[in-house]
N, C-alpha and C positions, 0 to 999 in steps of 0.2 A: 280802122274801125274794128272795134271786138264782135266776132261773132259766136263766141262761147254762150248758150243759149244758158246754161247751167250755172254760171257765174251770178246773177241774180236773185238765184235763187236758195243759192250758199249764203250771198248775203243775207238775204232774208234768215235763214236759217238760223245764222251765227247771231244777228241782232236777236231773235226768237228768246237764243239759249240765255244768252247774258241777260236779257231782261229779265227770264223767266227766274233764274237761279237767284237774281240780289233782286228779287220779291217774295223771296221765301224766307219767312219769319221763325225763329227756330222757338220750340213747346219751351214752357221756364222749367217743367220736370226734367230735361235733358240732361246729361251728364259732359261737360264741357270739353274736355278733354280724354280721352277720345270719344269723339262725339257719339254719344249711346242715345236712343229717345222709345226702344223697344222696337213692340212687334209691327206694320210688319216683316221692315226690313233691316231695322236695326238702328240704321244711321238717318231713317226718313220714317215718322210716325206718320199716321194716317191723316192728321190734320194737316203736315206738310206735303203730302201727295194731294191732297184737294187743293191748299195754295198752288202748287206747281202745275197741276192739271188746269185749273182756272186762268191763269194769269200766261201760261202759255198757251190755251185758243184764244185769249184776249191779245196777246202779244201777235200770233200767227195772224190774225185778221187785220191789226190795224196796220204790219207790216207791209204785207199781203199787197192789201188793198192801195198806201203808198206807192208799191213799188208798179203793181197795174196801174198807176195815174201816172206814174214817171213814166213809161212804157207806151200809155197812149199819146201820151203830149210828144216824146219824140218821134213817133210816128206820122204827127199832126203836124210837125215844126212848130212848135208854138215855145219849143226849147230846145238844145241842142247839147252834144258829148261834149267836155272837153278835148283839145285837140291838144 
């Protein structure tokens, strides 16, 4: 049985990142190669930090929240690890 209490949590993490990243819509003023879109950071305009802020607490909760339901039900036995 795994007792890495941090391993769950990575997942989450990493599910977080990948969603959060291919929901980000990039500006049509951008410059394609190398991706230029201004200020204020260059490679990420302010309209794409608000997709990315947005859509990652949306991503972080509904993960989150999965992963506490996985967590209570095996605790419950009402499912159980692969063995």
């Amino acid at each position: 049985e795994e007792k890495n209490e941090m391993l769950p949590m990575g997942v989450v993490g990493a599910f977080v990142v990948v969603r959060t990243l291919g929901r980000i819509r990039v500006s049509n003023y951008c410059d394609a190669a190398p991706l230029d879109c201004g200020a204020p950071l260059g490679y990420f305009d302010w309209n794409m930090l608000q997709q990315a802020a947005f859509s990652g607490l949306e991503s972080a909760a509904m993960f989150g929240a999965a992963a506490y339901a996985m967590e209570y039900c095996y605790k419950k036995g009402y499912i159980s690890r692969f063995k």
